[in-house]
N, C-alpha and C positions, 0 to 999 in steps of 0.2 A: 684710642691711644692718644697720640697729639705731638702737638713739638715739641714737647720736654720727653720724647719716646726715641732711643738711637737704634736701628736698622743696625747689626753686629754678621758679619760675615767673613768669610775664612777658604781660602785654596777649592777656588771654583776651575782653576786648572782648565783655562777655554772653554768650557761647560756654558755655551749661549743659551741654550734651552733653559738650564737653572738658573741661569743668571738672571733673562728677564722673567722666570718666577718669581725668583726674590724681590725683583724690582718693581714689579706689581705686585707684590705683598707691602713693602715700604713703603711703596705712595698710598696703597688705599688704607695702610695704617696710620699717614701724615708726620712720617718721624720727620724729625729736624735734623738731624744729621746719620749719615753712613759710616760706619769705621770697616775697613776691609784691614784683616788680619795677613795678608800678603799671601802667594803663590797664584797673583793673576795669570797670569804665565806669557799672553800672548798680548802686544798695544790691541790687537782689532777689539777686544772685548769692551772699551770704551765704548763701540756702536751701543751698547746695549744700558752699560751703565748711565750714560746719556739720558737716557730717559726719566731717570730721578727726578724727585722733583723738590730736593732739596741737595746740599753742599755734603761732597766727602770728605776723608783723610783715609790715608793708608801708609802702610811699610810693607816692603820687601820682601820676598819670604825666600827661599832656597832656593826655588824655581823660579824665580822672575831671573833669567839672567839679561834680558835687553831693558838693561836700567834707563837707557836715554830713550829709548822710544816708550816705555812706560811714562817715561817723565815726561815727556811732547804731549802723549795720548792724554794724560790724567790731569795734565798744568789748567786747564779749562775747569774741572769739576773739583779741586783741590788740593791737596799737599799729599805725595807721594814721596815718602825720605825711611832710610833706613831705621831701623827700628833697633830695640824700644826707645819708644818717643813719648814724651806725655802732652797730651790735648787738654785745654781747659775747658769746659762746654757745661753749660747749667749750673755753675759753680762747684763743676764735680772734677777732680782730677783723675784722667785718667790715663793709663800706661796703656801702651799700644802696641804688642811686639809680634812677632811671626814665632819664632820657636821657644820652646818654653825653660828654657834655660835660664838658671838664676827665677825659678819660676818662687820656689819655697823661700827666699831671701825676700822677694816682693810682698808673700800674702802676710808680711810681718810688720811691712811699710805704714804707718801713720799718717804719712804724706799722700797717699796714694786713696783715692776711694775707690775704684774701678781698676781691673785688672784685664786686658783681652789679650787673647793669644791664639795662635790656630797650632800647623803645622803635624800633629797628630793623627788630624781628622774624628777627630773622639768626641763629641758636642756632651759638654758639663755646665752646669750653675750650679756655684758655693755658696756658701752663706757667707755673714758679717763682711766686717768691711777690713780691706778691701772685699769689695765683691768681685770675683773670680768665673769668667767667663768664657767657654769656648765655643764658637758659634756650628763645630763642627764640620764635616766638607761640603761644601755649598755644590761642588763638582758632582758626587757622588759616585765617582769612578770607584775605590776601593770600597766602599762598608756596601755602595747600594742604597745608599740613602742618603737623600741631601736634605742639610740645613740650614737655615740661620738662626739668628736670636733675636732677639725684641726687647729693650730694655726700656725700664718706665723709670727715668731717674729721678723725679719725686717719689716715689716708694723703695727705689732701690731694689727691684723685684724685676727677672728677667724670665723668660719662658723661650725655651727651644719650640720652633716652628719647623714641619716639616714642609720640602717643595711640592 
């Protein structure tokens, strides 16, 4: 994969065990950047995220309600702010949000090339652009199955990975 490849994750819900899956998927795949789609739920999950080996962003999701000690925990690995929020990364714009609300107003945006959301726990890849992506729950507490996503933004071309 490589550094134009973004690590997409989503309501890992304290879930340490899947989290440093993911996080040893991300590094041995060398993305360049993490998006967390929000419902970290607990600061200690930092020990884990930590391990990256490159820079995050994240939003909020329903379940984070210890906004300030997320914001202490996550100030060191990057920008953790309410959401949706748009990041600019690879010359790609992308919307960043936890619930998917006002979701079909976005897949219409021009402005927008990337779209991530979690909060469902439903893990999808759309087509065209924006491209439309739910990394799924990373936790696996409700479906039993955890995910993330893997996005290659030179191609534009995303694949759900399972932990």
């Amino acid at each position: 994969m490589g550094t134009h490849t973004i690590g997409i994750i989503a309501d890992t819900h304290d879930n340490r065990h899947t989290i440093r899956k993911a996080v040893d998927i991300f590094n041995k795949n060398e993305v360049g950047l993490v998006l967390h789609a929000g419902d970290l739920v607990s600061p200690f999950t930092v020990l884990d995220f930590k391990q990256l080996n490159c820079p995050m962003e994240l939003v909020y999701g329903n379940n984070d309600g210890e906004k300030i000690g997320l914001h202490k925990a996550f100030s060191d690995l990057g920008n953790i702010a309410a959401g949706p929020r748009i990041i600019t990364w690879n010359e790609k714009r992308i919307l960043l949000m936890h619930e998917h609300d006002g979701l079909d107003a976005y897949k219409t945006s021009t402005s927008i090339d990337i779209v991530v959301y979690g909060h469902n726990h439903e893990a999808s890849v759309g087509t065209g652009i924006p491209l439309v992506i739910n990394p799924g729950e990373a936790g696996g507490w409700l479906s039993g199955k955890a995910t993330v996503a893997l996005l290659d933004t030179d191609r534009m071309q995303a694949e759900i990975v399972a932990l």
